[in-house]
C-alpha positions as CSV (number, residue, x, y, z in Angstrom):
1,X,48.5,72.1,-32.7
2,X,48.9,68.2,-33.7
3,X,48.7,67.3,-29.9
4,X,45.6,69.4,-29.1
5,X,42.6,66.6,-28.5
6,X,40.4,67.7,-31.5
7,X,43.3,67.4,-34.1
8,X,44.1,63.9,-32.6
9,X,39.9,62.8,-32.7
10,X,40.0,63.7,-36.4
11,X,43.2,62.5,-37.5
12,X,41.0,59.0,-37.1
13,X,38.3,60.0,-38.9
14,X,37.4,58.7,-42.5
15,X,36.9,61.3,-45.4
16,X,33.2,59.7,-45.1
17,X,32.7,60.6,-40.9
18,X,34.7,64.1,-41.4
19,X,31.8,65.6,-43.9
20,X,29.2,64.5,-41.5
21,X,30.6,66.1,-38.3
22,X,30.6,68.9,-40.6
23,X,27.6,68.9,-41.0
24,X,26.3,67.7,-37.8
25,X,28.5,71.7,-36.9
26,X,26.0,73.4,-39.9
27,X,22.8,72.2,-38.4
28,X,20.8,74.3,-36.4
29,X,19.9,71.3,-34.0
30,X,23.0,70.6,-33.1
31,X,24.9,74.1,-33.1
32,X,23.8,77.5,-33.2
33,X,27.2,79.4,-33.2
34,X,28.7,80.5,-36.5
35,X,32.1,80.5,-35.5
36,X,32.1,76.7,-34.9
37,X,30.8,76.1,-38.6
38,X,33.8,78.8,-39.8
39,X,36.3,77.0,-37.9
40,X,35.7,74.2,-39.2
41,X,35.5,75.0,-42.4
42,X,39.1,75.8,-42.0
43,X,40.4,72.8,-40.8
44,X,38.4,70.5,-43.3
45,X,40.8,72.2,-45.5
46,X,43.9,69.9,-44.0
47,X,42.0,67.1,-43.9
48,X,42.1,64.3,-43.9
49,X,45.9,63.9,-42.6
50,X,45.9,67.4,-40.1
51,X,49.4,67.2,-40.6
52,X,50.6,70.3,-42.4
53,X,52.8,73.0,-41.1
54,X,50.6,75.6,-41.7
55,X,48.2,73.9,-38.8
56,X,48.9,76.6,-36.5
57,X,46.3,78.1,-34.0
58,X,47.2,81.4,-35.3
59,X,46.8,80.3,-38.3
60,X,43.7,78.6,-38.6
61,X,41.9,81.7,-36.1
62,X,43.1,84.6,-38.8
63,X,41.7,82.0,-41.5
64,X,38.4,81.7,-39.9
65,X,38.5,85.2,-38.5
66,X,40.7,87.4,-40.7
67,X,39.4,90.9,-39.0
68,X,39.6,89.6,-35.4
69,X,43.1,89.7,-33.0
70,X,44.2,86.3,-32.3
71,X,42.7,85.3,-29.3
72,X,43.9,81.9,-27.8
73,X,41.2,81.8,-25.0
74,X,38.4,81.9,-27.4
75,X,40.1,79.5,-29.7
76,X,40.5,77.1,-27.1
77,X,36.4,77.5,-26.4
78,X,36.0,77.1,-30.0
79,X,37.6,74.1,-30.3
80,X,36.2,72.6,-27.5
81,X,33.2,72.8,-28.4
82,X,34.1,71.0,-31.7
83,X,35.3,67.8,-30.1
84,X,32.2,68.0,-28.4
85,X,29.8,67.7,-32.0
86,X,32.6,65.4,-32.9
87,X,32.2,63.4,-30.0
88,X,28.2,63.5,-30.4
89,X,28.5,62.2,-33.9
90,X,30.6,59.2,-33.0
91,X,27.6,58.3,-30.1
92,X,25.2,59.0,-32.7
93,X,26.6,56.6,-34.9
94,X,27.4,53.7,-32.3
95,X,23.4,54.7,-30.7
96,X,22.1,53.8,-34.9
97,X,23.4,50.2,-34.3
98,X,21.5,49.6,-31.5
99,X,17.9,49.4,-33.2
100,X,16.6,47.3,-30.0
101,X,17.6,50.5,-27.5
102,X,16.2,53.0,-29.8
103,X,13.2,51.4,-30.2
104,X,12.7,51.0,-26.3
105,X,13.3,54.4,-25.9
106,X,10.3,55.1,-28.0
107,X,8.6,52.2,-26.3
108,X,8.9,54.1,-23.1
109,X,7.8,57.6,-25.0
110,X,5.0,55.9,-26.3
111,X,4.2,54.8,-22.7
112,X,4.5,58.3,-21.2
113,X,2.6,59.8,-23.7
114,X,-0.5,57.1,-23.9
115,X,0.2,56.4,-27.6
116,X,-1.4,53.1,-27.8
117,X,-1.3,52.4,-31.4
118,X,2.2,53.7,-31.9
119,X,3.4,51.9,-28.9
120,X,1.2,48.4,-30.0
121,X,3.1,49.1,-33.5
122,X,6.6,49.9,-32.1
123,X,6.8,46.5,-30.0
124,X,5.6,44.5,-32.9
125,X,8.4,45.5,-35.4
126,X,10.8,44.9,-32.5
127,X,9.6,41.7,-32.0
128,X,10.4,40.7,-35.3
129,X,13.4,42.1,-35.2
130,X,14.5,40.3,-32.4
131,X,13.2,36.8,-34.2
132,X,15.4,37.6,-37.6
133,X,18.6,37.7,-35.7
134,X,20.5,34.3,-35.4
135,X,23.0,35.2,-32.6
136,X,22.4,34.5,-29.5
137,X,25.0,36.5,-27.3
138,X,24.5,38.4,-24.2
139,X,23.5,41.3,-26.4
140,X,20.6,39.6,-27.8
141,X,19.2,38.8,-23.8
142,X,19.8,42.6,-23.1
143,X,17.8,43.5,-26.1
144,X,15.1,40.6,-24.9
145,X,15.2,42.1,-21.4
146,X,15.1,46.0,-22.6
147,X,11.4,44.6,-24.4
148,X,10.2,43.0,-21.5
149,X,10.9,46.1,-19.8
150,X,9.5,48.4,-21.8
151,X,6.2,45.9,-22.0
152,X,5.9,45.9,-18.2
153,X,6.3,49.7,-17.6
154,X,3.2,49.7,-20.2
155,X,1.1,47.1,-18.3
156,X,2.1,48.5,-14.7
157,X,0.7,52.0,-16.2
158,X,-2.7,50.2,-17.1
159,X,-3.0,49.1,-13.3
160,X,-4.6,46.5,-14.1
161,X,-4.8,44.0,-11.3
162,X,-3.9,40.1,-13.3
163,X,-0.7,38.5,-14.1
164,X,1.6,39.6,-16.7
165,X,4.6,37.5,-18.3
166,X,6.6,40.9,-19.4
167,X,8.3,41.3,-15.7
168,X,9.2,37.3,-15.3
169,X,10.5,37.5,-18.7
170,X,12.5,40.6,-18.1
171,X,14.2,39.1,-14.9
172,X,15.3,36.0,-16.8
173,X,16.7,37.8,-19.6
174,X,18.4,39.8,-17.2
175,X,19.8,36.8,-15.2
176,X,21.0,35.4,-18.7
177,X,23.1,38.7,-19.6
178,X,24.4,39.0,-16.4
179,X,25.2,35.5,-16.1
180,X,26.8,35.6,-19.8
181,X,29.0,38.7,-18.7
182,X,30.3,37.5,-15.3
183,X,31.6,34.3,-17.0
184,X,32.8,35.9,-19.9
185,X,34.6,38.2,-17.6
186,X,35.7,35.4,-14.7
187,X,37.1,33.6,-18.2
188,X,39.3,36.5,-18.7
189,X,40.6,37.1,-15.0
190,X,41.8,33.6,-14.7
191,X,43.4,33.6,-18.1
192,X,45.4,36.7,-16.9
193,X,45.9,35.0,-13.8
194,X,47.7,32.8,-15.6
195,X,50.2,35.1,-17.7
196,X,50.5,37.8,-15.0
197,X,50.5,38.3,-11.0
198,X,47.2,40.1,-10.6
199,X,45.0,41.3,-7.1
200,X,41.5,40.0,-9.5
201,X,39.0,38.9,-7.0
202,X,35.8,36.9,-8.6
203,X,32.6,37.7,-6.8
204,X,29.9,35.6,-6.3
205,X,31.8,32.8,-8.8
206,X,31.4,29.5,-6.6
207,X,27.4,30.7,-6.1
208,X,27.3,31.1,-9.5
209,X,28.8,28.3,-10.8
210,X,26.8,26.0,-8.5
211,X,23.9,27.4,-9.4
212,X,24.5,27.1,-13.4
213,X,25.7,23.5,-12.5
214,X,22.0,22.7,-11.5
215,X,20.1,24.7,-14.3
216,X,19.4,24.0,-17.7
217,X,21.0,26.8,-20.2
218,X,20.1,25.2,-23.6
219,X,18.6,28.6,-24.8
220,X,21.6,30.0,-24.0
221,X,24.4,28.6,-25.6
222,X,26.7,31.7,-24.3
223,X,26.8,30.9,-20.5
224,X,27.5,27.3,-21.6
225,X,30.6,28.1,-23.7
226,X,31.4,29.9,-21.3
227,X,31.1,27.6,-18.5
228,X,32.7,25.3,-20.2
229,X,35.7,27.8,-20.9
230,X,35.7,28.9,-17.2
231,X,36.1,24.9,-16.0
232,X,38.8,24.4,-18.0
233,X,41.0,27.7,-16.7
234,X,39.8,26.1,-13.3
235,X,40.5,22.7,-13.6
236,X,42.8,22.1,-16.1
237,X,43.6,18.3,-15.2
238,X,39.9,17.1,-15.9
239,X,39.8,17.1,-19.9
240,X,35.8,16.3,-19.8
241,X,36.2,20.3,-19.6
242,X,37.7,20.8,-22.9
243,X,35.8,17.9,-24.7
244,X,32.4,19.3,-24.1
245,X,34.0,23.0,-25.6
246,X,34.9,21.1,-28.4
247,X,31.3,20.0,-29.1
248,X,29.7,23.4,-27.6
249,X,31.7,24.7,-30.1
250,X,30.9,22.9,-32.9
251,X,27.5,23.1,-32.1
252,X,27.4,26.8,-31.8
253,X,29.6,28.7,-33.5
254,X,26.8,30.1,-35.5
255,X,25.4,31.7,-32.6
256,X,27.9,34.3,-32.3
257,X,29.5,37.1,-34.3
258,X,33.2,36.5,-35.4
259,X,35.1,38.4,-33.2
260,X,33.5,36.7,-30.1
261,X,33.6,32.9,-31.5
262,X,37.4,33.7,-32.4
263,X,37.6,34.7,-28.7
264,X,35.9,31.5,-27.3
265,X,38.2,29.0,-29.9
266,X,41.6,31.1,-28.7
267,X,40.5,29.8,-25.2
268,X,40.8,26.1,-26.4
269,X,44.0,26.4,-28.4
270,X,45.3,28.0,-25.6
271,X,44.3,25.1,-23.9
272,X,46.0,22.8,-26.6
273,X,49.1,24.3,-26.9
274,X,49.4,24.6,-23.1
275,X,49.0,20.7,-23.0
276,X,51.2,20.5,-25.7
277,X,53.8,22.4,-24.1
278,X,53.5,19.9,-20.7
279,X,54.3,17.2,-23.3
280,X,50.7,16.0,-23.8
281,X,52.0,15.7,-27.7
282,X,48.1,14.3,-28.6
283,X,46.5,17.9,-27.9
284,X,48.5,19.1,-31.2
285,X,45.6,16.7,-33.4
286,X,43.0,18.8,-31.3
287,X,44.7,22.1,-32.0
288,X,44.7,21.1,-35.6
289,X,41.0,20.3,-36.1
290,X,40.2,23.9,-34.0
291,X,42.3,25.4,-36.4
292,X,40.1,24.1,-39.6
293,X,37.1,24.9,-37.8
294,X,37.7,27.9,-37.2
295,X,38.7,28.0,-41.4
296,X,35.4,26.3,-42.0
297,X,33.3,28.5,-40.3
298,X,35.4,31.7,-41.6
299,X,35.9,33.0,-38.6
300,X,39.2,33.1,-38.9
301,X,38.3,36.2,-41.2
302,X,38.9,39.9,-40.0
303,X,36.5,41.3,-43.1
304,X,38.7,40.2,-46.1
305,X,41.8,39.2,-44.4
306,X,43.6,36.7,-42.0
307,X,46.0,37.7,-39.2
308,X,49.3,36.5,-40.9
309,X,50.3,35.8,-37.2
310,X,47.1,33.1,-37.1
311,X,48.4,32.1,-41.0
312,X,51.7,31.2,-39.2
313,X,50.3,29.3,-36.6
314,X,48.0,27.0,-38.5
315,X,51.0,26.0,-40.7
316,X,53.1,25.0,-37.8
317,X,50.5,22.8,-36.6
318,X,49.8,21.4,-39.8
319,X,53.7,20.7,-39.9
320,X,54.2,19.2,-36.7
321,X,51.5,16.4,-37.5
322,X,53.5,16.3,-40.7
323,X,50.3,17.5,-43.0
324,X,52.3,18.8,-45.7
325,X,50.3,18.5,-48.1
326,X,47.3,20.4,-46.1
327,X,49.8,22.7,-45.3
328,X,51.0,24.1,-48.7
329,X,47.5,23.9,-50.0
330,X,46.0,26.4,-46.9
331,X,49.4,28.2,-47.9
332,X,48.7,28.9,-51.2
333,X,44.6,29.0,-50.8
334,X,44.9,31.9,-48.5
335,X,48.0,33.9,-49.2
336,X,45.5,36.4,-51.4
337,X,43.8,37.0,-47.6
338,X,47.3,38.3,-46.3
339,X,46.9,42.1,-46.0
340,X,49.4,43.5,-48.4
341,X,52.2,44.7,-46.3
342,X,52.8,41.3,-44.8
343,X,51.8,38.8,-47.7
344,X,55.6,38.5,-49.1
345,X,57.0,38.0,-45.8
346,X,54.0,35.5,-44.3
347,X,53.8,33.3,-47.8
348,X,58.3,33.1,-48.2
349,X,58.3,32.2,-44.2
350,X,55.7,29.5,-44.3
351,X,56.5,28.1,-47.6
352,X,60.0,27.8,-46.5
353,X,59.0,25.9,-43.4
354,X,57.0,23.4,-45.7
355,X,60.3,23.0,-47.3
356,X,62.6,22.6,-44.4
357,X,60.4,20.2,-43.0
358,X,60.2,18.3,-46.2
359,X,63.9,18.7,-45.6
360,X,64.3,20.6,-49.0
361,X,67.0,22.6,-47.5
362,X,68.2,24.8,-50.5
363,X,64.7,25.4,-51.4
364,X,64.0,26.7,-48.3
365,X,67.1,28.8,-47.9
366,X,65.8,30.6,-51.4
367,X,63.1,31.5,-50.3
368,X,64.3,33.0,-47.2
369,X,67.4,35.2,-48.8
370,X,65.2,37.6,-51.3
371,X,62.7,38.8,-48.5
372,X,63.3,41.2,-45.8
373,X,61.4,40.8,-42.9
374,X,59.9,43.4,-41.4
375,X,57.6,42.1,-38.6
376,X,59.6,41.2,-35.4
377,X,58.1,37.8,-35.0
378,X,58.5,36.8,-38.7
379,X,62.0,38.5,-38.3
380,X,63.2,36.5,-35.4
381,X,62.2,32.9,-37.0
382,X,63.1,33.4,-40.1
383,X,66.9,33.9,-39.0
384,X,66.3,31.2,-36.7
385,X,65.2,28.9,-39.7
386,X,67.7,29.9,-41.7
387,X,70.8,28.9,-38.7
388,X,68.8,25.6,-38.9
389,X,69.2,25.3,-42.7
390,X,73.3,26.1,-42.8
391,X,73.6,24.0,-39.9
392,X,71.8,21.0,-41.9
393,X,73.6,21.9,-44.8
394,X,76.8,21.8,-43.0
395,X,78.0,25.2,-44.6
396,X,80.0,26.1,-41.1
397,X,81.3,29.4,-41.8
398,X,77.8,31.2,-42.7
399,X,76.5,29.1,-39.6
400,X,79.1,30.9,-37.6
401,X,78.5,34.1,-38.5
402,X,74.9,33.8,-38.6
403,X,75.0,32.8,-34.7
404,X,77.1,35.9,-34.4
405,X,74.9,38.0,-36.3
406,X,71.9,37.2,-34.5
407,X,73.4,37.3,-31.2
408,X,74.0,40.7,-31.7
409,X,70.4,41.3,-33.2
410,X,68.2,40.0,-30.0
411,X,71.0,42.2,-27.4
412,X,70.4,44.9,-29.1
413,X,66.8,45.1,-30.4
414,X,64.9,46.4,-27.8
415,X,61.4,45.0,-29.0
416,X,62.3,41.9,-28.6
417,X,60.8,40.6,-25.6
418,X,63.3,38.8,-22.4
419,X,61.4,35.8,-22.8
420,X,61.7,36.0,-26.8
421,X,65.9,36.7,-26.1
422,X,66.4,33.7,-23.8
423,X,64.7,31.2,-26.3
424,X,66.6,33.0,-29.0
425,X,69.8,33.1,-27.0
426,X,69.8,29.4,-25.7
427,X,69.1,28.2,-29.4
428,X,72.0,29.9,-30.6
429,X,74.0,29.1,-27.7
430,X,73.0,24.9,-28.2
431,X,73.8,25.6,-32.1
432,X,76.6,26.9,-31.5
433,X,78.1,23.7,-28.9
434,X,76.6,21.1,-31.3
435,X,78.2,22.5,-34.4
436,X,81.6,22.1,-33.4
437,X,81.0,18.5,-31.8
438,X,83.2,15.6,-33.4
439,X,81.7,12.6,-34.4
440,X,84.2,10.7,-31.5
441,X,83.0,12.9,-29.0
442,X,79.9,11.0,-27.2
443,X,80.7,12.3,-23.6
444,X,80.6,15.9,-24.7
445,X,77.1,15.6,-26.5
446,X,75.9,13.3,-23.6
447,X,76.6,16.5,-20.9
448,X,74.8,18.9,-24.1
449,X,72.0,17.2,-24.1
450,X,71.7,16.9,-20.5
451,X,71.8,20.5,-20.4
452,X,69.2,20.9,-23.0
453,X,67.1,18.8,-21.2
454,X,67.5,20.6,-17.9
455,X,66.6,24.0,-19.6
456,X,62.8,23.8,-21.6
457,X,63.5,27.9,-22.8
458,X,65.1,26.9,-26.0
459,X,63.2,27.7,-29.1
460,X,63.1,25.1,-32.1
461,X,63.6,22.4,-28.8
462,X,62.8,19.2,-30.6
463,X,65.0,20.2,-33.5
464,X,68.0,21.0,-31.0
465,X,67.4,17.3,-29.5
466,X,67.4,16.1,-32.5
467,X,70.5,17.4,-33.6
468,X,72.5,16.4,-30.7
469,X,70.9,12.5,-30.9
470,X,72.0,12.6,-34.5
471,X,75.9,13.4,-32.4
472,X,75.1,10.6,-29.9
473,X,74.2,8.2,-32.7
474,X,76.4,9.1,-35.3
């Protein structure tokens, strides 16, 4: 029974949401059949895991029905019928966040039903709703257009013969969510574009984009950013792209809820580190100040906590410019934000990194040894860090085996990615040729670095170049 479709639905459910579909089964409104509220009350008593044993659907139907014969066919109605309260409640709750819909919906009751006053009293709490809220996404211009609407189906049912604003303002508002939507959504095409082989096509986009070139969007800020966004995906070469996201950004950051400014910022690092990455080395200072305002502005914040992933990121930026002090105070400052599971892992990783790169070796190497790594990606650098650090110390025979080790770790772990194993693999592989270089032996590292410079899939690169100049120049 833990694979039929109800059990799954309320295996996600909070202790909170289960009591209120139960409830939502007791009403008379919403169900009228008593064996749905029995049934229920049966499996609320395995809640809120639905994982025991005794979960059976002969079970549960004798606990429900204890004088009835098992019957599977109206068990399977039963249940059925269930999901489908279950699934109501979840709409229900989703339909109480949208106060602008309801409202319209009323709007248009109202209209029907030649309620002037309620209507007249409707649309002027709505109003005011609309004015207390500070974002200004395409959300906000559907919930502008859904008014406008609603106020033009009430003026076309007064047939009265004179101008009214309601239906010019509903077609710009409409214009300005569509507009919103089919950048945001080109945005994301042409970033996948980028990553993977794809059949996308982009409708109307060179219309579009010629006709936003020639129109003033100050009120929206949304179609700007992501205009802005859109040119830089397009025409990556022309940096006055990226410049004027930097200062749409800035400007209005505000204007959007977390989740979608921390979408609109990953555009521009991605931007930055792709620069980067083409050796553009001044696109890491950019990166860096992205990074702190995406700090300042908290939206680097999911609720309490930080991705530990993003936590690793800003630190090796910080690094690279060689802001160490920045970087063990944002360290330290926001470990506490780490959810728990990955704070020991997260802190001893980047902590040690601020100590290799401060070239504190043995510091670093203690901080690595008492923590097991669970997550893949802090796994993978961590024993990457720590080949570095017996490498610099010169402690040969832990290097060695360490290579081995790891070797054997990225063939056989089949999470790790094949892009993941060949950076892995070559850095191991360079490590392993440089380590057992002799000071006399110029021509050798001379035909290493070559090769190194010939192959760009080598994680830790400029470490690995660096270790073979020191060869060259030693």
């Amino acid at each position: 029974m833990e694979n039929s479709k109800l059990i799954l639905f309320l295996k996600k459910m909070r202790p909170g949401q289960l009591k209120k579909i139960q409830a939502m089964t007791d009403s008379p409104y919403f169900n009228t059949d008593e064996a749905l509220c029995q049934l229920v009350k049966v499996l609320m008593q395995f809640a809120p895991d639905f994982d025991s044993p005794e979960l059976t659907k002969e079970n549960i139907f004798k606990l429900a029905f204890p004088k009835q014969k098992y019957d599977e066919k109206k068990l399977s109605y039963i249940l059925s019928d269930i999901l489908s309260i279950a699934e109501q409640y979840v709409v229900q709750e989703r339909f109480k966040e949208q106060s602008i819909q309801q409202q319209f919906y009323l709007l248009m009751e109202y209209t029907a039903l030649d309620l002037e006053k309620h209507y007249r009293s409707t649309m002027s709490t709505a109003r005011k709703d609309q004015k207390r809220k500070s974002f200004r996404d395409a959300d906000f211009f559907y919930d502008e257009f859904l008014l406008e609407a609603a106020d033009n189906a009430y003026f076309d049912k007064q047939r009265s013969h004179r101008f009214d604003k309601s239906l010019q303002l509903a077609i710009d508002n409409l214009d300005i969510y569509f507009l919103t939507l089919k950048l945001k959504y080109s945005c994301e095409i042409l970033n996948r574009r980028n990553v993977v082989a794809s059949d996308y096509e982009i409708k109307l986009l060179d219309e579009i984009l010629r006709y936003i070139d020639k129109h003033d969007f100050n009120q929206a800020p949304a179609i700007q950013v992501y205009y802005s966004i859109l040119m830089t995906l397009k025409e990556p070469e022309k940096t006055l792209h990226f410049e004027q996201l930097k200062k749409l950004l800035k400007a209005h950051t505000d204007k959007f809820s977390s989740k979608e400014a921390r979408d609109m910022y990953a555009y521009a690092q991605n931007y930055c580190i792709k620069q980067v990455n083409n050796g553009n080395m001044d696109y890491l200072k950019d990166l860096f100040q992205l990074y702190k305002m995406t700090i300042d502005s908290r939206i680097i914040f999911f609720g309490k906590h930080i991705s530990p992933w993003t936590y690793k990121n800003i630190t090796s930026v910080a690094l690279r410019l060689e802001e160490f002090q920045w970087a063990e105070q944002f360290v330290e400052n926001y470990k506490e934000h780490i959810e728990s599971d990955f704070r020991k892992d997260a802190y001893a990783y980047n902590m040690a990194s601020i100590y290799f790169d401060k070239k504190d070796f043995e510091k670093a190497q203690e901080l690595l040894q008492d923590v097991e790594f669970s997550d893949l990606f802090y796994s993978l650098d961590s024993k990457a860090m720590m080949l570095r650090i017996y490498y610099e110390l010169e402690v040969m025979k832990p290097l060695a085996s360490l290579l081995d080790s790891f070797r054997v770790y990225l063939k056989r772990n089949k999470q790790v990615s094949d892009y993941q194993r060949t950076l892995y693999l070559n850095l191991i592989k360079y490590v392993r040729e440089a380590s057992k270089l002799r000071p006399h032996e110029k021509e050798l590292a001379k035909k290493l670095k070559n090769k190194i410079e010939k192959n760009k899939n080598v994680a830790y690169l400029k470490w690995v170049k660096d270790i073979v100049d020191r060869k060259l120049n030693s």
